[in-house]
C-alpha positions in Angstrom: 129.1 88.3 105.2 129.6 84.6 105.0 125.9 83.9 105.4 124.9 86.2 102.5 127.8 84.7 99.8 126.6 81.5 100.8 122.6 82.7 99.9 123.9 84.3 96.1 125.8 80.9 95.1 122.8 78.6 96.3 120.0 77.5 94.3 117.4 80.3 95.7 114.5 80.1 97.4 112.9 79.2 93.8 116.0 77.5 92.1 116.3 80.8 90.0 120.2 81.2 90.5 122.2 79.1 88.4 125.7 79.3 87.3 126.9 81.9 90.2 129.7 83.7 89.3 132.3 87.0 90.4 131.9 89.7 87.8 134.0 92.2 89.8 135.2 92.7 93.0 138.4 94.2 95.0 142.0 93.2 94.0 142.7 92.1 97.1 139.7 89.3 96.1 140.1 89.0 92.2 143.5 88.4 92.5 142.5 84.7 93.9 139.5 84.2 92.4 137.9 84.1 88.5 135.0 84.0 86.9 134.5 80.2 87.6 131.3 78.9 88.8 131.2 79.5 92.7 130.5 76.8 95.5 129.5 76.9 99.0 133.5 76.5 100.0 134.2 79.5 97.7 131.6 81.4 98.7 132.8 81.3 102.8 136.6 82.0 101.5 135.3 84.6 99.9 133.6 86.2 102.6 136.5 85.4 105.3 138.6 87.8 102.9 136.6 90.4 102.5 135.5 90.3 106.3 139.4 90.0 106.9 139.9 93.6 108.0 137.1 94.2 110.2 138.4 90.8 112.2 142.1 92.4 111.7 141.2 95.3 113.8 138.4 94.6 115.6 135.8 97.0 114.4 132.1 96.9 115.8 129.8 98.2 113.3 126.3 99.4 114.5 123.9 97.9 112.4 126.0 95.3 110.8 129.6 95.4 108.5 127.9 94.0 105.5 126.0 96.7 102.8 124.6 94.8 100.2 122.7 96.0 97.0 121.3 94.7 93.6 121.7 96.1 90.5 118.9 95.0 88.2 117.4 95.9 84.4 113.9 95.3 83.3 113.2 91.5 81.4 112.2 94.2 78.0 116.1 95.5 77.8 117.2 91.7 77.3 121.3 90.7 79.1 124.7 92.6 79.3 127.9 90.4 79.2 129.4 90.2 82.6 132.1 92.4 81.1 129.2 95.2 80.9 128.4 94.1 84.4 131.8 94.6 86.0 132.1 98.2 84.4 128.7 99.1 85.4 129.9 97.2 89.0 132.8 99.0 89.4 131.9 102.8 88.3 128.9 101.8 91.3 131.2 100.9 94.0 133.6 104.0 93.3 130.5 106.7 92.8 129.8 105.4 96.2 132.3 106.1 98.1 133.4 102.9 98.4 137.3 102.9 96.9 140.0 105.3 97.0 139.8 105.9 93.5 138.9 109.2 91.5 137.2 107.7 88.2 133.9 108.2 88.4 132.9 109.5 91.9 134.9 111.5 94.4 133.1 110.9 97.7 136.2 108.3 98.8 138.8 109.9 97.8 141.4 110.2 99.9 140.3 107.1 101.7 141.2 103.5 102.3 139.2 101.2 99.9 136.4 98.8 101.3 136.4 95.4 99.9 133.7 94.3 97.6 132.3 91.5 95.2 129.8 91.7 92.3 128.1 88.5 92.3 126.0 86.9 89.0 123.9 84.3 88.8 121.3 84.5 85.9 118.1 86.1 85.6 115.5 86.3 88.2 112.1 84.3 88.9 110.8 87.6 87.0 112.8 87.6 84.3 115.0 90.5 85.4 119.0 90.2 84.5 120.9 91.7 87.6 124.1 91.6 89.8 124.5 91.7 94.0 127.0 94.1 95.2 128.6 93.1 98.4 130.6 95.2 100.5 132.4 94.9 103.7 131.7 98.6 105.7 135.4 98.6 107.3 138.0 99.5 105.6 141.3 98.2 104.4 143.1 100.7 107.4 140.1 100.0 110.2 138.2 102.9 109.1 134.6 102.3 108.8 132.5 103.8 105.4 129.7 105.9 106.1 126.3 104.9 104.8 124.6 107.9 105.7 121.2 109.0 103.0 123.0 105.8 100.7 119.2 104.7 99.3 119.1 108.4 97.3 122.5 108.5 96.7 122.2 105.4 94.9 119.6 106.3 93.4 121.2 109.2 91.6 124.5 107.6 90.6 121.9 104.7 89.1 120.5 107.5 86.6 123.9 108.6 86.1 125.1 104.8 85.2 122.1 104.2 82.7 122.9 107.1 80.9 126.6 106.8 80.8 126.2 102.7 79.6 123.2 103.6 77.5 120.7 101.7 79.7 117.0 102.6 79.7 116.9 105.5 81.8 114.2 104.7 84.3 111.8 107.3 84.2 110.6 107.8 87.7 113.5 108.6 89.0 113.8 111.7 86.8 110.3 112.6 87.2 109.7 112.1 90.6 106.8 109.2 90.0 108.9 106.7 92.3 106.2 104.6 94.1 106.5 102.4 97.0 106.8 98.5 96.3 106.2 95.7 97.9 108.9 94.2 100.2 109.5 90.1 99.6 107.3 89.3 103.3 104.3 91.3 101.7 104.0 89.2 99.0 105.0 86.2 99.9 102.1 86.6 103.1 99.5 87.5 100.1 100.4 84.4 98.2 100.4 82.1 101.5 97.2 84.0 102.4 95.6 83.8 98.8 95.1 87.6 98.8 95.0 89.2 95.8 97.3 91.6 96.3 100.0 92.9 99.3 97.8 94.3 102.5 100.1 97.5 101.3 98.3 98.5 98.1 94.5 97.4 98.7 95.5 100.3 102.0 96.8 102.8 99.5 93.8 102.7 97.4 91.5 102.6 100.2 93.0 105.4 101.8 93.2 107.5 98.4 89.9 106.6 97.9 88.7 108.3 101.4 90.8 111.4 101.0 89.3 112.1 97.4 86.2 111.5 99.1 86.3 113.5 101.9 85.7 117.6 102.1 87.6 117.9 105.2 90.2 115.9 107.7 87.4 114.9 110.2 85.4 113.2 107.2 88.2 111.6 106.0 89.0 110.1 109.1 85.2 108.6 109.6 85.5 107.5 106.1 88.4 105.2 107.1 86.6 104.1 109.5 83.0 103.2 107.6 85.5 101.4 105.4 86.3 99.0 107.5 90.4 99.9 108.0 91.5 100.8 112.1 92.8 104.4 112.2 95.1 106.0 115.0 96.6 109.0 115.0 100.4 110.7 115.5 100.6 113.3 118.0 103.2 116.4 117.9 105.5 115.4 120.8 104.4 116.5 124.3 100.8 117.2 123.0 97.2 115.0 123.0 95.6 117.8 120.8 98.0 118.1 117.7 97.8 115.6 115.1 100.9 115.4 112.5 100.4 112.0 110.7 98.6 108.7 111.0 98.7 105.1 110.7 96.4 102.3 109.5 95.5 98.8 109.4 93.2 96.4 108.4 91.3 94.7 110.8 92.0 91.4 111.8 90.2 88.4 110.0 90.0 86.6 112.9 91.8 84.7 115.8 95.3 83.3 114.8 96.9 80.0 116.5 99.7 78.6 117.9 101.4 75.4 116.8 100.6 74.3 120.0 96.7 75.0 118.9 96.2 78.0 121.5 93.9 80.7 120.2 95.6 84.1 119.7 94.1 87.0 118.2 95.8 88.4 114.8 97.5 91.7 115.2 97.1 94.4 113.2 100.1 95.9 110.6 100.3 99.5 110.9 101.4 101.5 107.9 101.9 105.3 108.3 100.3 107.3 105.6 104.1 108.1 104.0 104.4 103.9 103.6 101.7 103.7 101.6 102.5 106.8 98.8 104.7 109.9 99.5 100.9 111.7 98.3 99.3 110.1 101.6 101.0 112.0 103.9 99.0 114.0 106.2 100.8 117.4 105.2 100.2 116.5 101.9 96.5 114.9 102.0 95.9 118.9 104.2 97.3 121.2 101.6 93.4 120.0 99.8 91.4 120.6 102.8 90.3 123.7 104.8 92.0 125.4 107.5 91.0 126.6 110.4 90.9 126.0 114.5 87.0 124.9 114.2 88.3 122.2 111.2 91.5 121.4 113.3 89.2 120.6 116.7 87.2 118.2 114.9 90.0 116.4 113.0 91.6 116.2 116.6 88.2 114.6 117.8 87.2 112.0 115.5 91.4 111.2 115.5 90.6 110.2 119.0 87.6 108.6 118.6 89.3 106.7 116.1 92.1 105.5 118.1 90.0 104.4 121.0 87.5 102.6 119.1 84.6 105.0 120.1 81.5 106.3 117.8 82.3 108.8 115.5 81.8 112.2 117.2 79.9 114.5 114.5 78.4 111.7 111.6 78.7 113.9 108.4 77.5 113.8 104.3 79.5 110.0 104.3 76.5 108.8 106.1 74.2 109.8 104.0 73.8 109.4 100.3 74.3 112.3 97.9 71.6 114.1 95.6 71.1 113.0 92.4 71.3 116.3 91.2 74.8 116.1 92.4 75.7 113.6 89.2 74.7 116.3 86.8 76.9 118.7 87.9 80.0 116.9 89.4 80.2 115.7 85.8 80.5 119.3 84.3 83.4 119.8 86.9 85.1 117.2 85.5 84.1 118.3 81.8 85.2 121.9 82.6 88.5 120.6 84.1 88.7 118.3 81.3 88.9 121.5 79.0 91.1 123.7 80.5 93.6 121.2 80.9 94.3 121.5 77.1 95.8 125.2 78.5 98.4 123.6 81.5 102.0 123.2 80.0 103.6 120.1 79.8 105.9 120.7 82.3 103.8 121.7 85.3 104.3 119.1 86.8 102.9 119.9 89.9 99.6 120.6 88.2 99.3 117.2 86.4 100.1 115.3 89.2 97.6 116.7 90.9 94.8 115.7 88.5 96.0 112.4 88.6 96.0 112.2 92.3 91.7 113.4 92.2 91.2 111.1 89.3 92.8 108.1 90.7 91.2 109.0 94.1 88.0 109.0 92.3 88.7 105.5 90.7 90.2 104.5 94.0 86.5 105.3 95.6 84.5 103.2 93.1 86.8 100.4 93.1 86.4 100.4 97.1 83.0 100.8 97.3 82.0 98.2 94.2 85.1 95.5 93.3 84.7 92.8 96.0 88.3 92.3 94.9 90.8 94.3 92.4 90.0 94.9 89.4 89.5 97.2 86.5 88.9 100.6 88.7 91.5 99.4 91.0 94.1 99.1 88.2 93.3 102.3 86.7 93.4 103.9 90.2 96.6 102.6 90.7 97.8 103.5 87.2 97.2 106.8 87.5 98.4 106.8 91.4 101.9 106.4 89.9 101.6 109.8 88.0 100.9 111.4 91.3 104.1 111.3 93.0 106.2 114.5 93.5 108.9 115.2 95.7 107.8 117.1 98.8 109.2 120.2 98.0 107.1 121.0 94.9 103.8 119.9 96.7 102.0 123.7 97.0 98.4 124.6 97.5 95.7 123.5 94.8 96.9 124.2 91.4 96.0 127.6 89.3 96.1 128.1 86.1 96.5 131.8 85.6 94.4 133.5 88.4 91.9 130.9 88.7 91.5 127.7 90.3 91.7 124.5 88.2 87.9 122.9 89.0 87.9 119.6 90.9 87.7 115.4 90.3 86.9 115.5 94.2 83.1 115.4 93.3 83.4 112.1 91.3 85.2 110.8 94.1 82.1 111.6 96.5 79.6 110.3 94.4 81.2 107.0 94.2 82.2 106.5 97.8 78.6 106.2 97.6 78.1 103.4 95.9 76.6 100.1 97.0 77.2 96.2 95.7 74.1 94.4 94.5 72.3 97.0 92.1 72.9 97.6 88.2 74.7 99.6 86.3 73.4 103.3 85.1 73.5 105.8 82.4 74.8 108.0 85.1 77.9 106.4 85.9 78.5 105.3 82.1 79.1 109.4 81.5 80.8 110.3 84.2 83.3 107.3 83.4 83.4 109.0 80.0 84.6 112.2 81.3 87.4 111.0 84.1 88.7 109.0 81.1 89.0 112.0 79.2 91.2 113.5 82.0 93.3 110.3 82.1 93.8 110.8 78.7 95.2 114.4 78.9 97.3 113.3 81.6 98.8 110.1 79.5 99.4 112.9 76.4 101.4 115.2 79.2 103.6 112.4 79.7 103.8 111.9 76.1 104.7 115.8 75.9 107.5 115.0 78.6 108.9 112.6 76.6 107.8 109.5 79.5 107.1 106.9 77.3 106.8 104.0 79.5 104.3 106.1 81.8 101.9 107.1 78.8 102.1 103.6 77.8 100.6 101.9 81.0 98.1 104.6 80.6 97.1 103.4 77.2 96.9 100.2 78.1 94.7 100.8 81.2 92.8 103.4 79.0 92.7 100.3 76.3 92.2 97.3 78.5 90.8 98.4 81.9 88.2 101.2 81.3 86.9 99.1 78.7 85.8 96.4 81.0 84.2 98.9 82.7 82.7 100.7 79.7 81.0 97.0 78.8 79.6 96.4 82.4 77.6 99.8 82.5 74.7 100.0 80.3 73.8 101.6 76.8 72.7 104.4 76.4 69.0 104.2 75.8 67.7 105.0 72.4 64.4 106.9 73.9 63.0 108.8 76.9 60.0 107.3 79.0 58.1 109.8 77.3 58.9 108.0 73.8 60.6 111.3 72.6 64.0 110.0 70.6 66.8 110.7 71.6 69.5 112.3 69.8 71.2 109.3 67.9 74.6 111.0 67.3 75.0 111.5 71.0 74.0 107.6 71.9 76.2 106.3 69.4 78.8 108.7 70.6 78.8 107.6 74.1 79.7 103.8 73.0 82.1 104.2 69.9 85.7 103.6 70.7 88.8 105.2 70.8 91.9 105.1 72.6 90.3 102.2 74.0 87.2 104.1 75.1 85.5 106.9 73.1 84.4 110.3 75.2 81.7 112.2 74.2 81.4 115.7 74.1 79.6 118.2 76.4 76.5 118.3 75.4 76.1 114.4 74.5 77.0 114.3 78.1 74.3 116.3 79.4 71.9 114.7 77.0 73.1 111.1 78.7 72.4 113.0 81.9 69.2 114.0 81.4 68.2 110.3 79.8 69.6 108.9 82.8 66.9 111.3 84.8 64.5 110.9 83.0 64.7 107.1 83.2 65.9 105.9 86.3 64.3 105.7 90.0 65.9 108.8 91.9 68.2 108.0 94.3 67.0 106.5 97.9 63.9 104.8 96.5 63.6 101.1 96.7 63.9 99.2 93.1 63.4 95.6 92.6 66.9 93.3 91.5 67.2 89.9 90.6 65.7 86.8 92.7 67.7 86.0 95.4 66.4 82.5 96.3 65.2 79.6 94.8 61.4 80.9 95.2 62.0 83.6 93.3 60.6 85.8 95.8 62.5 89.8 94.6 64.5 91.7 97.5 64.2 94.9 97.6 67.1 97.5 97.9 67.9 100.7 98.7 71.2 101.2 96.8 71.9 104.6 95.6 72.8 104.7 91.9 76.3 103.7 91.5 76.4 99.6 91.8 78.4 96.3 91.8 79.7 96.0 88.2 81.0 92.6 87.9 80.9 89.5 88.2 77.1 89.8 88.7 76.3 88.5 92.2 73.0 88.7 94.0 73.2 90.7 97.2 73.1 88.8 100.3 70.4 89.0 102.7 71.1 91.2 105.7 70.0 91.3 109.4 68.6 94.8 111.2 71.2 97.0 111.8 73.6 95.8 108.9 74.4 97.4 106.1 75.9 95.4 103.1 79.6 94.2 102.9 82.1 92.5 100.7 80.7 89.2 99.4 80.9 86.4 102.0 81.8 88.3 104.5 79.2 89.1 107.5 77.4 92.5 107.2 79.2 95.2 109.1 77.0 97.4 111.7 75.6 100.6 109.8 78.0 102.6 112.4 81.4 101.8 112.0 82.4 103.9 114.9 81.3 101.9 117.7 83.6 98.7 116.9 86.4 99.0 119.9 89.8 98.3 118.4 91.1 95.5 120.5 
């Protein structure tokens, strides 16, 4: 205890806490203590009395005697007094369990009160106004307070609070779009590291990316792999041949050293599929793919293969690229879904977050396969990731609306897990970006039906800021065919007006796109000159399939036999992933 007081009335580990200060606490504590700004000294006299029973009677606590918690409002709803604060403290401390009153909550009624401070001490280094809630786990008669399921049960009576103090009610909770965040070591190690983001999310979007991708759980796992991450599986207890979840990492830079300069090689951080989203789950990521003892038998394979750092056992359609025909008509499944989500209700959820989930996957897939590092398609992945959260028990099989099946994003996803860096932008991609924003779009104005306003208005401004980046690196539509028949101007001029930050054409300007962008452009697989690579000005040539590198404009780098390209100035990776042991 006495080493946490002492942390809340420092200076921080950014100088961020000034003035520290008791809001609330205990009687047994208030009745010595005030409001006055707190020292070191005060800080250890106040943790000797409110460890003063445990050391009383003696009490072991598994796991530590000391529950601490932080109580904070978004930088946008401004400060409370620290008379607001000590209500708010105080109805959070007896909701919990943690007094023997029968006010607000009656989980400790009955029982000895714990003691307990609320501490103060200004605004975060984010702007955030908030209090730390200290309590000692024995209580006043020995007992000790069970903290058993306490992270939901806070979060409930934190819903409860912002309503009853007229608090922005954070919408998540009520919705079920709760995300996983960063702890303080992730991102402190990206900003040591000069990553642009926590290991944690560049994962998640990888890994979303990949599922979207894949038809079936065997291809997903060799698409983890031809992506560069390590992938082992979790076996049912007992048995070698049941998988029931999965970890993954990145792989290891390179060798780490000691301060005493000998060479150690970096370990990889494993993070289960439920760390990264509650949607990555294995359940969850199966309830989209077939089912059946053949499918099982060769997820079980290439889950070995994985985990012993052996070549993929059956190579499937990730090792090869798609047919351009494929463009044309994975765009009218994402037109046709498009359109028949203007018949889902509002408040299917269940539905909804399941379009976001295959759109974002099929963001989360470009991004992967074309942003060297984050950016616009990684946003809007992650954007719409947050409107694919649901609690486990509404996650059923793919969503219907009446007797038949919604149609699928997963074909966008496909086609740009495809993609290569070092080519150009295409007509192709321009209109299929035109009709996933549509869908982002219907699933922003759901939210807006629901009544979600802060989740429609990050869509908005990733519709408005993001996609349009995008939009500008892909090229315009051309004004006439090859064949110097025009092209119908309405159409063009449709595909690059704006609105809600990026205009969507309608069906048929989308297949007219389609079919300027066949009749224009070198099908996919043949080898098209790009920009001089060397001073000499001597072209290389490239096989990229149609999707590219969209910004900033780079030249590809040269490759040796047997690589295929990778993220710039990195090495080229080996055209099969599956033979690199894991070590």
């Amino acid at each position: 205890m006495s080493g946490l007081l002492v942390y809340l009335a420092g200076p921080g580990r950014h100088n961020e806490h000034t003035e520290p200060h008791l809001v609330a606490g205990d009687p047994a504590v208030m009745a010595w203590h005030d409001d006055t700004e707190l020292s070191r000294e005060d800080a250890l006299r106040i943790a000797r009395e409110l460890d003063a029973p445990r050391r009383m009677y003696d009490v072991d606590v598994p796991g530590g005697s000391v529950w601490h918690c932080s109580l904070s409002l978004r930088a946008e709803e401004g400060q409370l007094s620290d008379e607001q604060w000590a209500a708010i403290a105080h109805d959070f401390v007896d909701g919990m369990g943690f007094t023997g009153d029968t006010g607000w909550g009656t989980s400790g009624q009955g029982k000895a009160p714990c003691r307990w401070v609320a501490v103060r001490h200004g605004l975060s280094s984010n702007g955030n106004d908030h209090v730390h809630v200290a309590v000692s786990l024995v209580r006043e008669d020995g007992t000790k307070a069970s903290v058993w399921n306490d992270r939901p049960s806070a979060q409930r009576l934190a819903g409860e609070l912002e309503r009853k103090h007229g608090l922005q009610v954070l919408e998540s909770r009520g919705a079920g779009h709760a995300t996983r965040g960063a702890k303080p070591a992730e991102l402190a190690k990206a900003q040591r590291t000069g990553a642009p983001e926590p290991v944690r999310a560049s994962l998640a979007r990888t890994v979303r990316g990949c599922a979207a991708a894949a038809g079936d759980e065997a291809e997903f796992v060799r698409r983890l792999r031809r992506a560069g991450l390590l992938a082992r599986p979790r076996y049912a207890s007992g048995r070698a041949d049941v998988v029931v979840g999965y970890s993954v990492a990145q792989r290891p830079a390179g060798p780490a050293r000691t301060s005493a300069g000998v060479g150690l090689r970096e370990r990889p951080i494993w993070y289960g599929g439920g760390h990264l989203a509650r949607d990555l789950t294995l359940p969850r990521l199966r309830v989209d793919w077939p089912d059946s003892p053949q499918y099982a038998t060769a997820a079980a394979a290439e889950w070995n293969a994985a985990k012993r750092g052996r070549r993929v056992v059956q190579p499937g359609r990730e090792a090869s690229e798609p047919d351009p025909q494929l463009w044309r008509r994975y765009a009218r499944e994402v037109a046709e879904l498009r359109q028949r989500l203007a018949d889902v209700p509002a408040h299917d959820r269940v539905t909804w977050a399941h379009v976001a989930r295959e759109t974002s996957g099929a963001f989360a897939a470009w991004s992967t396969a074309v942003e060297a590092t984050p950016g616009p398609l990684a946003a809007t992945a992650d954007a719409l990731a947050k409107s694919a959260q649901l609690p486990a028990h509404q996650v059923r099989q793919g969503p219907q609306l009446g007797t038949a099946p919604l149609p699928s994003a997963k074909g966008a996803a496909l086609l740009f897990a495809s993609a290569a860096r070092g080519g150009r932008g295409t007509v192709a991609q321009a209109v299929m970006l035109r009709q996933l924003a549509h869908t982002a779009i219907a699933v922003r104005q759901a939210h807006t039906a629901m009544q979600e306003a802060t989740r429609a208005q990050e869509l908005v401004s990733v519709l408005s800021h993001q996609l349009v980046q995008v939009r500008d690196a892909l090229p315009p539509v051309p004004t006439h065919q090859p064949s110097g028949r025009a092209v119908d101007q309405p159409a063009a001029a449709a595909a690059r007006r704006d609105g809600e930050g990026l205009r969507l054409g309608v069906d048929e300007e989308a297949a007219e796109a389609l079919r300027v962008a066949r009749a224009g452009q070198v099908p996919m697989g043949s080898r098209v000159p790009l920009e001089p690579t060397d001073e000499s000005g001597k072209q290389r040539e490239s096989g990229a399939p149609i999707p590219n590198r969209l910004w900033p404009p780079q030249p590809a780098a040269r490759l040796g036999a047997g690589q295929r390209p990778g993220r710039p100035g990195a090495p080229g990776r080996r055209a099969d992933r599956g033979n690199e042991t894991e070590r």
